[in-house]
C-alpha positions as CSV (number, residue, x, y, z in Angstrom):
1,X,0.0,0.0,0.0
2,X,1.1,3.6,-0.6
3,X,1.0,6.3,2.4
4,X,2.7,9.8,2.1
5,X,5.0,11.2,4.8
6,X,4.8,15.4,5.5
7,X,7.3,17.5,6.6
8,X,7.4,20.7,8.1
9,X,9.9,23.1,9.7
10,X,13.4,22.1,9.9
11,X,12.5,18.5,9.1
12,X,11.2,20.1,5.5
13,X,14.2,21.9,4.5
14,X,16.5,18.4,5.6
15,X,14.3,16.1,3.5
16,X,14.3,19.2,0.6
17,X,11.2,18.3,0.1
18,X,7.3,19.1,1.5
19,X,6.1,15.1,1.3
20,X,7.7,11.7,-0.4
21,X,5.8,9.0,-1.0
22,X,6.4,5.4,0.6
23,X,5.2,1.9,-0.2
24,X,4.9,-0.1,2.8
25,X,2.8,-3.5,3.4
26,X,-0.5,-3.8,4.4
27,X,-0.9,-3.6,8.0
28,X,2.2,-1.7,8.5
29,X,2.8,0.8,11.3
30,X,3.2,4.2,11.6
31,X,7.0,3.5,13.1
32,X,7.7,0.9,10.3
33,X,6.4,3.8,7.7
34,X,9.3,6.2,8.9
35,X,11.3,3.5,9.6
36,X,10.9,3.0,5.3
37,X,11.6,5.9,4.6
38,X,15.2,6.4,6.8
39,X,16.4,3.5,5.0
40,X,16.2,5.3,2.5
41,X,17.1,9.1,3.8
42,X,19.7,8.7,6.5
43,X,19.4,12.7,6.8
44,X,16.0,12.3,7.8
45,X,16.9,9.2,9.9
46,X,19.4,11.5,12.0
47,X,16.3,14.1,12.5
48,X,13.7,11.6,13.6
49,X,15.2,8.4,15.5
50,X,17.5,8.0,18.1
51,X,20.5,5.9,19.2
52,X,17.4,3.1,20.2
53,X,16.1,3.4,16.4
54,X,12.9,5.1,18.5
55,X,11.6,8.4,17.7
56,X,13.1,11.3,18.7
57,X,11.9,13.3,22.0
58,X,9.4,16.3,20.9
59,X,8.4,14.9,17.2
60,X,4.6,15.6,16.9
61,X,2.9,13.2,14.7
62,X,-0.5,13.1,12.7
63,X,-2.1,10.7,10.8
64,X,-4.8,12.3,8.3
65,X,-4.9,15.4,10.6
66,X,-5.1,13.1,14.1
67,X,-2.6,13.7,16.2
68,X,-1.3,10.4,17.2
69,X,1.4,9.9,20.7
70,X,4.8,9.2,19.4
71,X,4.9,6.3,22.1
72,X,2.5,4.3,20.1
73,X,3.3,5.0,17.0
74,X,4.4,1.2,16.3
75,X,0.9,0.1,17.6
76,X,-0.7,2.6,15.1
77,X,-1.7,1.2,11.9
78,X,-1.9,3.0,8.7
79,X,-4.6,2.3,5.9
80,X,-3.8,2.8,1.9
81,X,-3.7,6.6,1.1
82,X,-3.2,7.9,4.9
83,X,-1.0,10.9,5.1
84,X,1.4,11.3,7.9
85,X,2.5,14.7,9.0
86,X,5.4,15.3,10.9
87,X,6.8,18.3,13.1
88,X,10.0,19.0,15.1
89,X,9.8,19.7,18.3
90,X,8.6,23.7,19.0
91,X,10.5,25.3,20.8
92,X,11.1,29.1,21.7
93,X,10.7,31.8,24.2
């Protein structure tokens, strides 16, 4: 099946691009889905996983506009056509 990943902020301008398209299998999860796609974008892996291969503290996640806990993002399964949107931790002051 075919999702599509979004970036935004800083995690937009590392992947040079606003979304890429992945093929994963059906049934997959929304971890495996980014999981894909740093196999195949180490930049991106540096941005979104840790040392554990877990995401990264701060990452906010939505599927089709739900935000969905990074903690259970590998319980999380995707459907053909979802569209996962991911931002960087906000930060400021």
């Amino acid at each position: 099946m075919n999702i599509t990943l979004q970036f935004e902020a800083q995690l937009r301008q590392a992947a040079g691009q606003s979304s890429v398209p992945v093929s994963i299998n059906q049934g997959a999860t929304v971890m495996e889905a980014i999981q894909r796609l740093c196999e195949t974008a180490s930049v991106m892996k540096d941005r979104l996983l840790n040392e554990q291969q877990q995401l990264k503290a701060g990452l906010l996640l939505f599927v089709n506009e739900v935000p969905v806990d990074p903690t259970n993002a590998g319980d999380q399964v995707l459907s053909d056509g979802d569209v996962i949107l991911l931002l960087p931790p906000i930060s400021g002051g």
